[in-house]
C-alpha positions in Angstrom: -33.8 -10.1 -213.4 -30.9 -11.1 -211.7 -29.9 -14.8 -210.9 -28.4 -15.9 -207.4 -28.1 -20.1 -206.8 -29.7 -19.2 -203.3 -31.5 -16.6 -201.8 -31.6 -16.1 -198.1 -34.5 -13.8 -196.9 -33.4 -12.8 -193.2 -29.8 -11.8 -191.8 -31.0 -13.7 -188.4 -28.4 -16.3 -186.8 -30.0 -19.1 -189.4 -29.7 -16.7 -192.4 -26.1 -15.4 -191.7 -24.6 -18.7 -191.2 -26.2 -20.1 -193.6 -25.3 -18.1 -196.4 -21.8 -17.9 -195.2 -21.8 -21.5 -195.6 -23.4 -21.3 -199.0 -20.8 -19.0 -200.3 -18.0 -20.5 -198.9 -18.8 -23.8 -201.3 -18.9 -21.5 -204.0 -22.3 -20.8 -204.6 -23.9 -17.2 -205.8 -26.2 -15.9 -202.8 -28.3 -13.1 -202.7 -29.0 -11.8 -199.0 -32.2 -10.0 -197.9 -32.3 -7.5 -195.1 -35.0 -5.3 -194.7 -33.5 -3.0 -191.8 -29.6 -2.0 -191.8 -30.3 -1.9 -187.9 -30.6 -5.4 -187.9 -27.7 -7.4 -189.9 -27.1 -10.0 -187.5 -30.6 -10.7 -186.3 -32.5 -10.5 -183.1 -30.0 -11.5 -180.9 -26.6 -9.3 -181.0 -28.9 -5.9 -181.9 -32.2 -6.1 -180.0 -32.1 -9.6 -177.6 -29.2 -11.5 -175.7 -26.0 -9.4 -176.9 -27.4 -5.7 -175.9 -29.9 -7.8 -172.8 -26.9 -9.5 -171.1 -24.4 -6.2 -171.5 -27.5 -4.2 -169.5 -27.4 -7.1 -166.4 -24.0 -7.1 -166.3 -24.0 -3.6 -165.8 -27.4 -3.3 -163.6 -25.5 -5.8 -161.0 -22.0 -3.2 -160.9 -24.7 -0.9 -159.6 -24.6 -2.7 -156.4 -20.6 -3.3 -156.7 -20.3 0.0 -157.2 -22.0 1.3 -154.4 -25.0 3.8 -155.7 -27.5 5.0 -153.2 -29.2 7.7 -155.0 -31.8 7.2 -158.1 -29.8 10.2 -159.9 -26.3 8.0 -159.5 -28.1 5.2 -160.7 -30.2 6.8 -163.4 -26.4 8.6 -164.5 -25.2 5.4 -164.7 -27.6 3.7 -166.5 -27.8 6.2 -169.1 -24.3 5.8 -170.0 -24.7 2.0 -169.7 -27.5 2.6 -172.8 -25.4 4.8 -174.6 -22.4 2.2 -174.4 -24.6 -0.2 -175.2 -25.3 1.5 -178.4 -21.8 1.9 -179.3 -21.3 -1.9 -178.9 -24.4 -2.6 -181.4 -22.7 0.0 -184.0 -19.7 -2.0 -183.6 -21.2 -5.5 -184.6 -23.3 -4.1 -187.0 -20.4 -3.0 -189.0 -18.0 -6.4 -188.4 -20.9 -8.5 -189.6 -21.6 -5.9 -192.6 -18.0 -6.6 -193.6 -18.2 -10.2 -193.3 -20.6 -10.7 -195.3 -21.7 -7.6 -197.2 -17.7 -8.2 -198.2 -17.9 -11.7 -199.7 -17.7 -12.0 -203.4 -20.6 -14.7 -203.5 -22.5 -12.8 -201.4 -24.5 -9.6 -202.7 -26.2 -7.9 -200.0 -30.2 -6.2 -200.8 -31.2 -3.8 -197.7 -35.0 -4.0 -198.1 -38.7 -5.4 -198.3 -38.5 -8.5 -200.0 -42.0 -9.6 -201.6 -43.0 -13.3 -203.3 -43.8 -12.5 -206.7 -43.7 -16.3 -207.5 -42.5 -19.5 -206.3 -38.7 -18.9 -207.2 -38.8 -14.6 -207.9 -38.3 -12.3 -205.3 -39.2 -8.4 -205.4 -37.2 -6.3 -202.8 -37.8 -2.8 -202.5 -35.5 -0.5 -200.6 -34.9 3.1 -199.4 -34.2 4.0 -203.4 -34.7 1.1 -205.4 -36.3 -1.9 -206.6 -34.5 -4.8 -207.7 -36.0 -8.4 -208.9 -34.2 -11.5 -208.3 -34.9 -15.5 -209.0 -33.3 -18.6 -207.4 -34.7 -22.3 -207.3 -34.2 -22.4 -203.6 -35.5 -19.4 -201.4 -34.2 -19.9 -197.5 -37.2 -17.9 -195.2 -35.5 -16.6 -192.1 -37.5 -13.3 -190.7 -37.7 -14.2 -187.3 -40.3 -12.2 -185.6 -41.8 -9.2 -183.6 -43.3 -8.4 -180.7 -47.0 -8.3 -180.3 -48.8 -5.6 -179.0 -52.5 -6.7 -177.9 -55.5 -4.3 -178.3 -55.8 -2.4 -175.1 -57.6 1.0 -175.2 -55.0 3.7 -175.1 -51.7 1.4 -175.4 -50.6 2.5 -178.8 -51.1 5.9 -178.5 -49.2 5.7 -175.1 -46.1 8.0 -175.6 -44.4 6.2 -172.6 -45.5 2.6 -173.8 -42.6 0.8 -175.6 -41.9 -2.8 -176.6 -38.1 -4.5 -175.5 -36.4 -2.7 -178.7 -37.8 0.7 -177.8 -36.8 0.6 -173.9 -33.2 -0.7 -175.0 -32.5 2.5 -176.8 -34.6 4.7 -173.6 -31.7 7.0 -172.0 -34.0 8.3 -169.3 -34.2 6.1 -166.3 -38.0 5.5 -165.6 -38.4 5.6 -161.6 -42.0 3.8 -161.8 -42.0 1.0 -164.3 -45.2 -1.0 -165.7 -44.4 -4.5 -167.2 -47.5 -6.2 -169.0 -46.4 -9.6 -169.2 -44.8 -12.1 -167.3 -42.7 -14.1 -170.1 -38.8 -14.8 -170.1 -38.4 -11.3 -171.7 -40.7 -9.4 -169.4 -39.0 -10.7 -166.3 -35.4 -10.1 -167.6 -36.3 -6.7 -168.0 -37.9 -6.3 -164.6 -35.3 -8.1 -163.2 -32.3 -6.1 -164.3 -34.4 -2.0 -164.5 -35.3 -2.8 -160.7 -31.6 -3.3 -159.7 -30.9 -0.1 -161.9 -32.9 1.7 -160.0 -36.7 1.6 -161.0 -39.9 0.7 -158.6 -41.4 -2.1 -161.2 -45.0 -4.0 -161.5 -45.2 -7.0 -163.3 -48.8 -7.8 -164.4 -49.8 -10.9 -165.8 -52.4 -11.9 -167.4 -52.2 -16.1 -166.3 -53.1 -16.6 -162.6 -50.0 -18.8 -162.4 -46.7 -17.2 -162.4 -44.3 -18.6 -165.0 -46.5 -21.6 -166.1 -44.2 -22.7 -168.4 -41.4 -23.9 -166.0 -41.6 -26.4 -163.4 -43.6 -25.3 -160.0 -39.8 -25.6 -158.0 -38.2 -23.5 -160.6 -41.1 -20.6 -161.0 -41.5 -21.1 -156.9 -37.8 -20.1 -157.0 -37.7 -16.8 -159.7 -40.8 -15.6 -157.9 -39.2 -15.8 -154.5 -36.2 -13.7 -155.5 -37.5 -11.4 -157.7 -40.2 -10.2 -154.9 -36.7 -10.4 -152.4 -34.9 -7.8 -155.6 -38.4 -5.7 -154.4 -40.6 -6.5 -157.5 -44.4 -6.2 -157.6 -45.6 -9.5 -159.3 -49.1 -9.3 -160.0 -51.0 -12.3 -161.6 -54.6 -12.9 -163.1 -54.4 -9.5 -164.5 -57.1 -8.4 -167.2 -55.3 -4.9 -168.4 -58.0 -2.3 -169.3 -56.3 0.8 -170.7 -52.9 2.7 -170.7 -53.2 6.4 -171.0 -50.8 8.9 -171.0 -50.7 10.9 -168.0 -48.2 14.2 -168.1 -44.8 12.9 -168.6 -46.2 9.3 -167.6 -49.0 6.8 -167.9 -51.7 5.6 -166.0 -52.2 1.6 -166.2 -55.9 0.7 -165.5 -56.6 -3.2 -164.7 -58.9 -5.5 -163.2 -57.7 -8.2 -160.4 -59.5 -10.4 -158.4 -62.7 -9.0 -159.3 -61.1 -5.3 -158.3 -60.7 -2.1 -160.7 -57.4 -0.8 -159.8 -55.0 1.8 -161.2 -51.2 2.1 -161.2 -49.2 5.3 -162.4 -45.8 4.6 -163.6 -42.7 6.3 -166.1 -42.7 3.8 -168.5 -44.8 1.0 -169.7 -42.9 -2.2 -171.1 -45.4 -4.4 -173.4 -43.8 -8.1 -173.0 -46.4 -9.9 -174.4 -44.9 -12.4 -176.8 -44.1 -11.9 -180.3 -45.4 -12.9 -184.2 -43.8 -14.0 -186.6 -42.4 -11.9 -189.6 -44.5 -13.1 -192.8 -47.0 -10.4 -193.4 -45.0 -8.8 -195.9 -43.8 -11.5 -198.1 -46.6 -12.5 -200.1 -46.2 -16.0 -199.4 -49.2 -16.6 -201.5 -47.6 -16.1 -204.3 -45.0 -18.9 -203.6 -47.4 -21.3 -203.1 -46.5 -21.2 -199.2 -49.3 -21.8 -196.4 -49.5 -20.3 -192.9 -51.7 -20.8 -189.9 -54.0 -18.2 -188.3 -51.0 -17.4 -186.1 -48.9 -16.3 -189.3 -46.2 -18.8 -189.1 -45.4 -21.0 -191.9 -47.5 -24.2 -192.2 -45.3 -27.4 -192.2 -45.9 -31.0 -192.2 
C-alpha cells in the first residue's frame, strides 16, 4: 500500500487547485479521477467552458446572417465539433499540469473507502490501494433523471453532457425542466435553429429569482420564440421513429408534444454512491450528500 500525505478524490475546480497547492509546499498527493474525460471538472468539459463557447456561437448565427434550418443546422454542427476540439485541448494542458508534477501521482479510476484513511481505486486495468491521514472529497455531481415511463429507454432523451456532444441539429426540441441549465440550453438551441418547449414542473417560472428578474427572462425568452410551459406533470417519453413523443398533464389537460430531441434538466445528485463512505465513518443525508455540522 502506497503512502501519499494527501489524497484528493475529484479533479473538479476544488480538487485541482487544491492539490496544486498541496504539491507546490512540497507535500506527496495522490489524485483520484474516475473518468480521463473529466480532468478539470464539470466546468471546462461538460458546464461553463463548452456552454458559453455554444452561445457565443448560437448568437454569430444571427451576425452571420442564416435563414435556412440546413445553414444553421451546418453551422452548428461544426460549432459541436469545434467545441470538441477545444475540450481535447484543455483536457491535455491540465493532464500536463498536473499529471506532470513530481508530488503529484495521478490514479484514473473508481476510488472506494476501504477505511477511514485507505482508499481502493480500481481502473480500466488495475487496482491499486493507497492510505493518507487526510482524504479531500471533491466528486461534484450528476444530473438526475426522474422516473418517467419510457424516459430511459428514450433513444432521443439525453441529459446536458449527452446533447453537448449531439452533431445533429434537433428541429423540435423538448426541455423537462425549467432550472438555470435547462433555460441556457433552450435559450441558445432556439437561436441555433430549433422550435423548443420548456415544461416545468413548478407553476411559477424561475421561482428561485426575484419576480422582476424571472418576469424579465420569461419575457425575452418567449420574444427569442420559446414555448414556456409551467405546472407540468410529465407522464411518459417514448420513442417515436427517429423522435419522441412527450406525454404531459396541464391544467387538468392530457396533452402530447412530438419533438427531435428531449433534454432532461432536472437538477443533479451528488457523486457519493460509489465511495463507500461507510467505511470512513462519513454520514450522508437521504439526498446523498455529505452530512456536516
Amino acid at each position: 500500500m502506497e503512502r501519499f500525505d494527501v489524497i484528493v478524490i475529484g479533479f473538479g475546480n476544488g480538487g485541482k487547485f487544491l492539490a496544486g497547492s498541496l504539491a507546490a509546499q512540497g507535500q506527496r498527493v495522490a489524485f483520484v479521477e474516475k473518468s480521463e474525460m473529466m480532468y478539470g471538472g464539470t466546468c471546462p468539459n461538460v458546464g461553463c467552458v463548452p456552454t458559453k463557447f455554444l452561445v457565443n456561437r448560437a448568437e454569430m448565427v444571427r451576425i452571420k446572417g442564416f435563414t435556412s434550418f440546413e445553414e444553421k443546422a451546418a453551422f452548428y454542427a461544426q460549432s459541436i465539433r469545434d467545441k470538441k476540439e477545444l475540450r481535447k485541448r484543455i483536457l491535455s494542458k491540465l493532464f500536463n499540469i498536473f499529471g506532470g508534477n513530481p508530488n503529484i501521482t495521478l490514479y484514473t479510476g473508481t476510488a472506494k473507502f476501504v477505511s477511514p484513511k485507505e482508499i481502493e481505486v480500481s481502473g480500466k486495468d488495475f487496482t491499486a490501494a493507497i492510505t493518507a491521514d487526510k482524504i479531500i472529497i471533491d466528486t461534484g455531481s450528476a444530473p438526475f433523471v426522474p422516473s418517467i415511463e419510457g424516459l430511459k429507454e428514450c433513444r432521443c432523451a439525453y441529459v446536458s453532457e449527452g446533447m453537448l456532444d449531439l452533431e445533429r441539429l434537433p428541429k423540435r426540441l423538448v426541455v423537462i425542466g425549467g432550472g438555470n441549465i435547462g433555460l441556457e440550453f433552450a435559450s441558445f438551441y432556439c437561436q441555433f435553429g430549433s422550435e423548443v418547449t420548456v415544461l416545468q414542473d413548478l407553476p411559477a417560472f424561475f421561482p428561485n429569482e426575484d419576480d422582476d428578474v424571472a418576469a424579465v427572462v420569461k419575457e425575452t425568452m418567449e420574444a427569442q420564440g420559446i414555448e414556456l410551459i409551467a405546472g407540468v406533470n410529465v407522464l411518459s417519453v417514448k420513442d417515436e421513429g427517429e423522435g419522441a413523443a412527450v406525454k404531459y398533464i396541464v391544467g387538468g389537460d392530457e396533452k402530447e408534444v412530438k419533438c427531435d430531441a428531449v433534454l432532461v434538466s432536472t437538477g443533479r445528485v451528488p457523486n457519493t454512491r460509489e465511495l463507500n463512505l461507510g467505511a470512513a465513518g462519513v454520514e450522508t443525508t437521504s439526498r446523498g450528500t455529505i452530512a456536516v455540522d
